[in-house]
PDB file of N, CA, C and O in Angstrom:
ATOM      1  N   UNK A   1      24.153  49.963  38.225  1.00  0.00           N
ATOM      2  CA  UNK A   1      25.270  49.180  38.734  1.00  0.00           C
ATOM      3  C   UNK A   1      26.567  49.752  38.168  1.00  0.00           C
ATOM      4  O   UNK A   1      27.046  50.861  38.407  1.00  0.00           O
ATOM      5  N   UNK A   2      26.965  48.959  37.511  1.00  0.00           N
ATOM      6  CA  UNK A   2      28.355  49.748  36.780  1.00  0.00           C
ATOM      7  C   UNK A   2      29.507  49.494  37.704  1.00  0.00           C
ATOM      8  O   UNK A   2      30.592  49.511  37.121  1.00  0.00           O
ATOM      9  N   UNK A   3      29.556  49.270  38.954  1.00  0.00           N
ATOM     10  CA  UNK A   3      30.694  49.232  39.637  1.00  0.00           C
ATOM     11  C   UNK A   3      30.896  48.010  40.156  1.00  0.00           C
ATOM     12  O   UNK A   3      29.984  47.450  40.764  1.00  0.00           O
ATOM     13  N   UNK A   4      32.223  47.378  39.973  1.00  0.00           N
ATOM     14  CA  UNK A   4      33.413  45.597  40.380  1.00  0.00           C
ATOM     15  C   UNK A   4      32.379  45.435  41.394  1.00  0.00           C
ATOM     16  O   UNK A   4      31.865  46.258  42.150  1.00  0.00           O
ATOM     17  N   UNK A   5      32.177  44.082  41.223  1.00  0.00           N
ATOM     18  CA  UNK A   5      32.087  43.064  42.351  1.00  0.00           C
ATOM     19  C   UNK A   5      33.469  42.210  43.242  1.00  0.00           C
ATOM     20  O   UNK A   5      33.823  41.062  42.971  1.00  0.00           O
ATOM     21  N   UNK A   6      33.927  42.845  44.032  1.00  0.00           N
ATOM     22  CA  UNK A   6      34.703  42.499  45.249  1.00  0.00           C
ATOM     23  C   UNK A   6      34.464  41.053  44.956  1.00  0.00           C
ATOM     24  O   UNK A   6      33.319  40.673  44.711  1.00  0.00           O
ATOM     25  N   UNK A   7      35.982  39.804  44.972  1.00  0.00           N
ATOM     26  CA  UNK A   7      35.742  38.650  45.399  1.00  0.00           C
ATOM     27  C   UNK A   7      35.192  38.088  46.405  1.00  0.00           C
ATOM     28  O   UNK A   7      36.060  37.838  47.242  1.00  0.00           O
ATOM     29  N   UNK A   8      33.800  37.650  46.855  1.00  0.00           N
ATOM     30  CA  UNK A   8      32.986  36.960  47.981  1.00  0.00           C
ATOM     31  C   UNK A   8      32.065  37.473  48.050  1.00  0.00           C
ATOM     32  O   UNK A   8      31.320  37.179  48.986  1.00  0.00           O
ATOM     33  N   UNK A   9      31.618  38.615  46.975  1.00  0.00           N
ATOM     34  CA  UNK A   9      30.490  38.994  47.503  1.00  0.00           C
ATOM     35  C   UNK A   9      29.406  39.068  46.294  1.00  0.00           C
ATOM     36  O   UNK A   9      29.679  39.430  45.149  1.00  0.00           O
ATOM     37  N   UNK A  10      28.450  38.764  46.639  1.00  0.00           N
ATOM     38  CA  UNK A  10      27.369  38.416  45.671  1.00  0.00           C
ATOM     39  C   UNK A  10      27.195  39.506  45.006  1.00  0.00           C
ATOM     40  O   UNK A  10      27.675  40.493  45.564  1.00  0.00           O
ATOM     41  N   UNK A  11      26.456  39.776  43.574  1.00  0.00           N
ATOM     42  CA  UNK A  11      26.641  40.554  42.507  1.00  0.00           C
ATOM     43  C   UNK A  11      24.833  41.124  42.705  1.00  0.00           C
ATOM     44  O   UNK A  11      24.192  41.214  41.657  1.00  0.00           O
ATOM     45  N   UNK A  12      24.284  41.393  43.723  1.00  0.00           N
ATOM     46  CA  UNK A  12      23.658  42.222  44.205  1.00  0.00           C
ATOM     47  C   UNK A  12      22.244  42.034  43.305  1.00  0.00           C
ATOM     48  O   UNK A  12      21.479  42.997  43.266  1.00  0.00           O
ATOM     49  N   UNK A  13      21.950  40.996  42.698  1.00  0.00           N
ATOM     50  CA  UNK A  13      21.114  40.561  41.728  1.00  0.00           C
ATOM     51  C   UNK A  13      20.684  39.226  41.422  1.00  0.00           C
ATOM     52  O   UNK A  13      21.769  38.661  41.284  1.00  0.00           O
ATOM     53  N   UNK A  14      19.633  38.197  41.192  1.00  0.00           N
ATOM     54  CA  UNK A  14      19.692  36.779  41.400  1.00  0.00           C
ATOM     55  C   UNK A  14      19.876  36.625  39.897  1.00  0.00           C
ATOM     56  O   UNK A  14      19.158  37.156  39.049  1.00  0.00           O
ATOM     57  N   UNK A  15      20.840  35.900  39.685  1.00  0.00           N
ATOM     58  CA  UNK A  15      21.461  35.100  38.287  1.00  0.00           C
ATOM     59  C   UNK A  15      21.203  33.971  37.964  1.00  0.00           C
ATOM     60  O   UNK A  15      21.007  33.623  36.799  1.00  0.00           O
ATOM     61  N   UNK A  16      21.157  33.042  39.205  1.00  0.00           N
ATOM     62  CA  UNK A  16      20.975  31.958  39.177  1.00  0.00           C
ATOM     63  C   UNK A  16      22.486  31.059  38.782  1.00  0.00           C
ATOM     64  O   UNK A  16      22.586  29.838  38.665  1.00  0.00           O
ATOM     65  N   UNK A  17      23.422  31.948  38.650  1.00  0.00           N
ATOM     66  CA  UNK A  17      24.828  31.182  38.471  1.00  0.00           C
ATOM     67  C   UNK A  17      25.128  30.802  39.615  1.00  0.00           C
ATOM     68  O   UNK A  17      24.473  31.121  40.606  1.00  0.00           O
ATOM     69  N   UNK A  18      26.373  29.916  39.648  1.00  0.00           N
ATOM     70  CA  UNK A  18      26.928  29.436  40.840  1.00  0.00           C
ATOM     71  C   UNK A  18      28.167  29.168  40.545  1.00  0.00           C
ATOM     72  O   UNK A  18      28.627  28.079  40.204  1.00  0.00           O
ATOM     73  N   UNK A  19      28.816  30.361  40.702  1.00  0.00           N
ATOM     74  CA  UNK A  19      30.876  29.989  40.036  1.00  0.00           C
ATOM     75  C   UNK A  19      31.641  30.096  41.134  1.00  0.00           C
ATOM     76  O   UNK A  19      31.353  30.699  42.168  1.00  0.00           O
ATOM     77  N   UNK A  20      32.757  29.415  40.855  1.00  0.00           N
ATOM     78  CA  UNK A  20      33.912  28.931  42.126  1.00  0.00           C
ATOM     79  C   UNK A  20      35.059  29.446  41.620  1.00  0.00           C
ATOM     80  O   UNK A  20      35.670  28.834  40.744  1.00  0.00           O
ATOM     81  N   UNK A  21      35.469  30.568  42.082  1.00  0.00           N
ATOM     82  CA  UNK A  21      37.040  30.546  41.214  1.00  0.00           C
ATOM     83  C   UNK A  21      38.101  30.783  42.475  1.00  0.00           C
ATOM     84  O   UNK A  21      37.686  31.286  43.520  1.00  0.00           O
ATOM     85  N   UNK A  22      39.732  30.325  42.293  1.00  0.00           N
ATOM     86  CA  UNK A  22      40.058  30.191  42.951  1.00  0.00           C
ATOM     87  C   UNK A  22      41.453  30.925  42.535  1.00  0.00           C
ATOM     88  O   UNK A  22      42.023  30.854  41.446  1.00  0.00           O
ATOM     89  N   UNK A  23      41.686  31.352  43.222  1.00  0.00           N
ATOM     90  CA  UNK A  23      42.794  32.116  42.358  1.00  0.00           C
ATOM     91  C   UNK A  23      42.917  32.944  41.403  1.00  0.00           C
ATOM     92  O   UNK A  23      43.995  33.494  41.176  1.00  0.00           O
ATOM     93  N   UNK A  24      42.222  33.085  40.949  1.00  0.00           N
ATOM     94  CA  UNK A  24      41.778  33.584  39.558  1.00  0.00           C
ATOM     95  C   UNK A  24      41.429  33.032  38.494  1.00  0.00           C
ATOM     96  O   UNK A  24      41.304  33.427  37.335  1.00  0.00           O
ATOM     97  N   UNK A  25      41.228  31.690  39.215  1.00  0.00           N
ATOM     98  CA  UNK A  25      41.154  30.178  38.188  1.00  0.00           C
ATOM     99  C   UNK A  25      39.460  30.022  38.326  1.00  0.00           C
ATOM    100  O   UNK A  25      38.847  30.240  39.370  1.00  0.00           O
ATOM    101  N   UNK A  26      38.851  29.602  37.057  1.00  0.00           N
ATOM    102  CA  UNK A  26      37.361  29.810  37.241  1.00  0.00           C
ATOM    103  C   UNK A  26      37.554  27.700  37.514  1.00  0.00           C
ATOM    104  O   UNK A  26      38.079  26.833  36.815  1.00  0.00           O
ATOM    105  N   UNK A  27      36.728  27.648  39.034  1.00  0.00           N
ATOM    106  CA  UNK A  27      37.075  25.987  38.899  1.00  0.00           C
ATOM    107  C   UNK A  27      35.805  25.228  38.510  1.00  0.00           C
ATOM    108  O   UNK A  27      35.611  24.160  37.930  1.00  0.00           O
ATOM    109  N   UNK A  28      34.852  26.352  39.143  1.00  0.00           N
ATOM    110  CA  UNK A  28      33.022  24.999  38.931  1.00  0.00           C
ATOM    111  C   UNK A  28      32.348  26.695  38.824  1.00  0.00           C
ATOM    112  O   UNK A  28      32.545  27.770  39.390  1.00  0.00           O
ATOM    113  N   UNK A  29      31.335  26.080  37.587  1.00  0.00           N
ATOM    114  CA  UNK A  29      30.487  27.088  36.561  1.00  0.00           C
ATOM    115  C   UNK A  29      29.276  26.536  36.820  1.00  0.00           C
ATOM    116  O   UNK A  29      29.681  25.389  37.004  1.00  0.00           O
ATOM    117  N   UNK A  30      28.171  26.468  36.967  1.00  0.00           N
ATOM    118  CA  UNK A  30      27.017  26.161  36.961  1.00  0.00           C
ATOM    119  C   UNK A  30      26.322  26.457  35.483  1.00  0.00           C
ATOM    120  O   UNK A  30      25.452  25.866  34.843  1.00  0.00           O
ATOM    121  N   UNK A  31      27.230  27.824  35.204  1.00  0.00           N
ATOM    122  CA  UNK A  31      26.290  28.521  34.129  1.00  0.00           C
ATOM    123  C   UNK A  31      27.098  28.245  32.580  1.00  0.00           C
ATOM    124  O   UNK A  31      26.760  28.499  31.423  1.00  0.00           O
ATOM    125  N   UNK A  32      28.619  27.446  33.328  1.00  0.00           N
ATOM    126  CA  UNK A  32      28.751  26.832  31.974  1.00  0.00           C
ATOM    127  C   UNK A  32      28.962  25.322  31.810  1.00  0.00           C
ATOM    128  O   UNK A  32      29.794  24.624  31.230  1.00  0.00           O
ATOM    129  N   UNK A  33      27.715  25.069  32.664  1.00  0.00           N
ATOM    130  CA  UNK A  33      27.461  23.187  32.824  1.00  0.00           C
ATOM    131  C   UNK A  33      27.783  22.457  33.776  1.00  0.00           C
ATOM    132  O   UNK A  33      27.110  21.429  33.702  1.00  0.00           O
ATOM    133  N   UNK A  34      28.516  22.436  34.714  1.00  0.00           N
ATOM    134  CA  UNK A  34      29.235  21.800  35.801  1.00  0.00           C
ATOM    135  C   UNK A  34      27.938  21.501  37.491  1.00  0.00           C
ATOM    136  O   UNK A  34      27.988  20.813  38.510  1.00  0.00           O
ATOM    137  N   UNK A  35      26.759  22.695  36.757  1.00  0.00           N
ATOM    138  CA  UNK A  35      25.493  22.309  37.658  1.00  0.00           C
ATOM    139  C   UNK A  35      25.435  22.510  39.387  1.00  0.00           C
ATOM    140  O   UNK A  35      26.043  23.490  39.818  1.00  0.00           O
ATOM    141  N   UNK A  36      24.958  21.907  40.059  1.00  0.00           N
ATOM    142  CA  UNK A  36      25.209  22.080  41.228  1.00  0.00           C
ATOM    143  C   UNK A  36      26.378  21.141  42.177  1.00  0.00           C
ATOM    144  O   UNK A  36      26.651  20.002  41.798  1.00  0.00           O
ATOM    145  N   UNK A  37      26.966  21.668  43.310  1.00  0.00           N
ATOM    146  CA  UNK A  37      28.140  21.030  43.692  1.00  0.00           C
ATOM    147  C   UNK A  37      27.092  20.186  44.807  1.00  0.00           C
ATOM    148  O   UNK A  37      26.461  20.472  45.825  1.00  0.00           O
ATOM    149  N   UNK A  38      27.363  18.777  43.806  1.00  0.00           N
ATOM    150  CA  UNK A  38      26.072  18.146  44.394  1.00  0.00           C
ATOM    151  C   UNK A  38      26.173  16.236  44.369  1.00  0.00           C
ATOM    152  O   UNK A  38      25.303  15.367  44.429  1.00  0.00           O
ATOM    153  N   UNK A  39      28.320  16.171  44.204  1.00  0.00           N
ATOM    154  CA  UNK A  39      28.443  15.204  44.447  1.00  0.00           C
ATOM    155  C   UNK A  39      29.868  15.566  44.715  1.00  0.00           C
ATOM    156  O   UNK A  39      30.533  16.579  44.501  1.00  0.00           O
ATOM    157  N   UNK A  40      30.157  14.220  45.340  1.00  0.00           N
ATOM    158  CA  UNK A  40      31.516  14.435  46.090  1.00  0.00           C
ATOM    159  C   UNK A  40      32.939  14.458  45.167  1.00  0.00           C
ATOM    160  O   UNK A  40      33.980  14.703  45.777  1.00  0.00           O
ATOM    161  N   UNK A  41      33.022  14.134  43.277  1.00  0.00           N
ATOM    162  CA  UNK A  41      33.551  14.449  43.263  1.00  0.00           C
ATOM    163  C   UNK A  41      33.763  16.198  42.483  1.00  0.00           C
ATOM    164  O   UNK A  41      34.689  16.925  42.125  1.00  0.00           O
ATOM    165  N   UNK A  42      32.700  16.215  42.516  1.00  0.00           N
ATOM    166  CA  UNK A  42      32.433  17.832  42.085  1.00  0.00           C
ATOM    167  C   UNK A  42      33.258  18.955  43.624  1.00  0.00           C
ATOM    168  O   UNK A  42      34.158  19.777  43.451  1.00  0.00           O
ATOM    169  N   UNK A  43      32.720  18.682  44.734  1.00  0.00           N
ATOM    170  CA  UNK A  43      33.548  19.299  45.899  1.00  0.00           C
ATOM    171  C   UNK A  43      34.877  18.866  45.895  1.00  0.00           C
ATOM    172  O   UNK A  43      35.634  19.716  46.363  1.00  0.00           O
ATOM    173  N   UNK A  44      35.496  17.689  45.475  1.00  0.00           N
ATOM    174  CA  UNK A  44      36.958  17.136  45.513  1.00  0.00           C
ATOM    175  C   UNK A  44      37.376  18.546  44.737  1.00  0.00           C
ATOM    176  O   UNK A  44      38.055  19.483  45.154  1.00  0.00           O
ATOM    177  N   UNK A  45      36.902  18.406  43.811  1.00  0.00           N
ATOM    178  CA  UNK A  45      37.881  19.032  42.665  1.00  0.00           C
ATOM    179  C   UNK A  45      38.110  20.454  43.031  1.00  0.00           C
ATOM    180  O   UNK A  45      39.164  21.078  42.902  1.00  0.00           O
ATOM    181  N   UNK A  46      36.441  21.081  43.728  1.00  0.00           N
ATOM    182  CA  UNK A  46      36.480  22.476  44.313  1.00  0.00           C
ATOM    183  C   UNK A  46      38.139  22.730  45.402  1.00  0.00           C
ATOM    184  O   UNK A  46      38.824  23.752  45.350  1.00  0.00           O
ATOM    185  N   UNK A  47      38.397  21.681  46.165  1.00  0.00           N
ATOM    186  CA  UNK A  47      38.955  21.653  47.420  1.00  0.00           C
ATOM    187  C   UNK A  47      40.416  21.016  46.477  1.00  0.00           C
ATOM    188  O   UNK A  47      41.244  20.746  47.347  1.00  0.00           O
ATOM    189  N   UNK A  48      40.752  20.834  45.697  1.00  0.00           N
ATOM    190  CA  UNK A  48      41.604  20.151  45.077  1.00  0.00           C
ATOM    191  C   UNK A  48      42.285  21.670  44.812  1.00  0.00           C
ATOM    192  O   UNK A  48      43.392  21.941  45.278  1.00  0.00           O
ATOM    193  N   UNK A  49      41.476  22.667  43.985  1.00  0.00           N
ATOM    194  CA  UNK A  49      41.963  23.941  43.656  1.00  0.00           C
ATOM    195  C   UNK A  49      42.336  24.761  45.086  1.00  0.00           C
ATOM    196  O   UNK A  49      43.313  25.509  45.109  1.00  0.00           O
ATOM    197  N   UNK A  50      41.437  24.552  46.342  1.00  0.00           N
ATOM    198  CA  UNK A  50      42.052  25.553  47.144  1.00  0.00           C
ATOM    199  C   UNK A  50      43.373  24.848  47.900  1.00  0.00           C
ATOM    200  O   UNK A  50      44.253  25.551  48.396  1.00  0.00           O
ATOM    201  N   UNK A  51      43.403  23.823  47.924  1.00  0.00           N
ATOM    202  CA  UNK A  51      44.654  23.255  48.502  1.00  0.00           C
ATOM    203  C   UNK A  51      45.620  23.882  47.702  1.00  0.00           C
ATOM    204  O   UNK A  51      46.315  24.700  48.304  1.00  0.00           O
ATOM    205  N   UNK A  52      45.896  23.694  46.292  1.00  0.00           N
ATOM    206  CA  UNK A  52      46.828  23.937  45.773  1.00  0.00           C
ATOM    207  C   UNK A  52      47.173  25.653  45.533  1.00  0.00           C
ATOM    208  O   UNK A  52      48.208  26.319  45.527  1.00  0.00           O
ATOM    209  N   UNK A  53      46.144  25.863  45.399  1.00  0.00           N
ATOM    210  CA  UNK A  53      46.096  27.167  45.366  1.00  0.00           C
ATOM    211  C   UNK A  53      46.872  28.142  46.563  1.00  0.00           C
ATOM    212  O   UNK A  53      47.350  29.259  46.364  1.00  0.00           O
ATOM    213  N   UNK A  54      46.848  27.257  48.076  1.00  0.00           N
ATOM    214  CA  UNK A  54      47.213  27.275  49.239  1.00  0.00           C
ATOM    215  C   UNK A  54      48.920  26.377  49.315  1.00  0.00           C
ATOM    216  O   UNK A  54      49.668  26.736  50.224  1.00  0.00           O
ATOM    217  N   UNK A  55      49.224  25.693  48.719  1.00  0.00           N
ATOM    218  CA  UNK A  55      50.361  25.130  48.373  1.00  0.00           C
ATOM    219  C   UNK A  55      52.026  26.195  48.268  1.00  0.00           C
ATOM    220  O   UNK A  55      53.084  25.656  47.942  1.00  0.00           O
TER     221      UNK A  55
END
């Protein structure tokens, strides 16, 4: 491997992480506790960053 992973595209390997970053802002980590986006206000907060981010 050795070579960047492009933003959107999967890191060519199963990790089992699940990170959201938005901007350059890391918003939901799976792999540092935040788990699966698997209630509504876990997606708020996802969609909270791209609005603003979009602002």
């Amino acid at each position: 491997m050795g070579q960047p992973v492009p933003p959107g595209c999967g890191a060519g390997e199963v990790t089992g992480w699940f990170e959201v970053t938005v901007g350059g802002r890391l918003v939901h980590s799976k792999k540092n506790g935040d788990g699966f986006v698997d209630t509504d206000a876990k997606l708020q907060k996802i969609v909270a960053a791209i609005k603003a981010a979009l602002a």
